[in-house]
N, C-alpha and C positions, 0 to 999 in steps of 0.2 A: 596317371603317368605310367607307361607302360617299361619295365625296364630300366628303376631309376639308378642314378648311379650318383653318388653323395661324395664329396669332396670333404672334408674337415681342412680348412685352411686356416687352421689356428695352432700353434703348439704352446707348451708352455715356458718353454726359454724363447718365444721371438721378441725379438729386439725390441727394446722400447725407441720411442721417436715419430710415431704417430704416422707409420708408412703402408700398416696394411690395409686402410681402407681405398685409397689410392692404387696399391698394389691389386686388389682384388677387381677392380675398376677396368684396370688396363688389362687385363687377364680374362676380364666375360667374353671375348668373342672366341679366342683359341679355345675358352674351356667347356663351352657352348662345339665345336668344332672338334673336338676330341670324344666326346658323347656326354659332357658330366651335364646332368640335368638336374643337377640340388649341389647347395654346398650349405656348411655348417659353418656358421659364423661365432667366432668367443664376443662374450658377453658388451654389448656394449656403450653400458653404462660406467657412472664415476665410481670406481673404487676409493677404501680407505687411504689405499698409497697412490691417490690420482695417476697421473702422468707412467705410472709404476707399477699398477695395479694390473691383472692377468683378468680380472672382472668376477671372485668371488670373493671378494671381501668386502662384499655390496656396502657402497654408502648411500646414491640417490638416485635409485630406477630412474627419475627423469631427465636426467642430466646424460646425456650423448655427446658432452665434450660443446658446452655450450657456453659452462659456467666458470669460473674461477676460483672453485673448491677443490681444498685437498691439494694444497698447490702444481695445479694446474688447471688450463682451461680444457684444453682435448687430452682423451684416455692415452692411453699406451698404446692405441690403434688409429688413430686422429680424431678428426673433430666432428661436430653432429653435421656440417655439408657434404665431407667426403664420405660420410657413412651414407646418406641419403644418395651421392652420387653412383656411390658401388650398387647398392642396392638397385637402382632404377638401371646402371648398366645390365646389371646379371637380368632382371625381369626384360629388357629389350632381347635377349638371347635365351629366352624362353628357360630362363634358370631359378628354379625354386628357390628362397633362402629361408636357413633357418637357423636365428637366431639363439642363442644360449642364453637362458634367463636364471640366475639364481634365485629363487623368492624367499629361503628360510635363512640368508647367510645375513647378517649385518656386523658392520665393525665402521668405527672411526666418530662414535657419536659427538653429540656437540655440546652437550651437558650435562652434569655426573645428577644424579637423581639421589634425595633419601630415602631407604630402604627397609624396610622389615622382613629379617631372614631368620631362617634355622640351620643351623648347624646337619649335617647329614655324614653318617661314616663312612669313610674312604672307600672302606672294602665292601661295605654294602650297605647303596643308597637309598635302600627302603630303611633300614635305620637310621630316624629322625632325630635328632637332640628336641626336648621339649621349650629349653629356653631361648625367647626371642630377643634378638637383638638385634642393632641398627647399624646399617652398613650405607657408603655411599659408591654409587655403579653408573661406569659409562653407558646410561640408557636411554636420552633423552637425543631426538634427531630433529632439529628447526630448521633444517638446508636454511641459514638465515641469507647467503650470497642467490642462491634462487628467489627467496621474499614469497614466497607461496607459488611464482608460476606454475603451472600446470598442476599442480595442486598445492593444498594448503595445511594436509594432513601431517599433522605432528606425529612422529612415534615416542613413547615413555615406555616407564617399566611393565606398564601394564597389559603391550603387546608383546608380550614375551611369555 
């Protein structure tokens, strides 16, 4: 691509109500027609504050506003057909998209897990307390409203 020129059409106060993918939809042939040949898209998977969520408080990479998790079924951008329709508009007007993916964030798990921890000082985390003891932690992710579609991987504490 010769010349790209990259749109970021996401902020982080935009509106929840599930209008930007729609939005971006109606908007690929002007922005295609003005020169933008790439645009940036915010994350758009289910966050922890579904409906609410800005898409890094990753809850289920596979969820595009498909499922009924996190109460809600579409993200704060809409749902996984109007995301598939923007997309396929902007690729008809010969416009790049790229997606924002968070892969280290997770929050909103679905099962507290028991634990064996150490204690570590505040001011400095390479000092370790020697005694273990047992804590319980929201670490355990069963997307159980998905039921495995599209995949069926479990996260616990022990990808962390």
């Amino acid at each position: 691509m010769k010349n790209p020129t990259l749109l970021q059409c996401f902020h982080w106060y935009y509106p929840t109500g599930g209008e930007l993918w729609p939005e971006v939809e109606a908007l690929a042939p002007s922005l295609n027609e003005i020169g933008i040949n790439m645009v940036w898209l915010p994350p758009a998977y289910k966050g922890a504050s579904g409906g609410y969520s800005v898409g890094y408080d990753t809850y289920d990479l596979f969820d595009l506003g498909e499922f009924d998790q996190k109460g809600s079924v579409a993200t704060k951008y809409g749902d996984k057909a109007q995301l598939l329709a923007a997309i396929n508009a902007l690729k008809e007007h010969n416009i790049a998209v790229l997606l924002d993916v968070v892969l280290n964030h997770k929050m909103g798990a679905d099962e507290k897990e028991a634990l064996r921890v150490q204690r570590v000082d505040e001011q400095d985390r390479t000092q370790i307390d020697e005694e273990i003891i047992e804590c319980e932690a929201w670490t355990r992710y069963t997307f159980p409203v998905r039921a495995g579609q599209y995949s069926q991987f479990v996260w616990d504490y022990k990808c962390f």
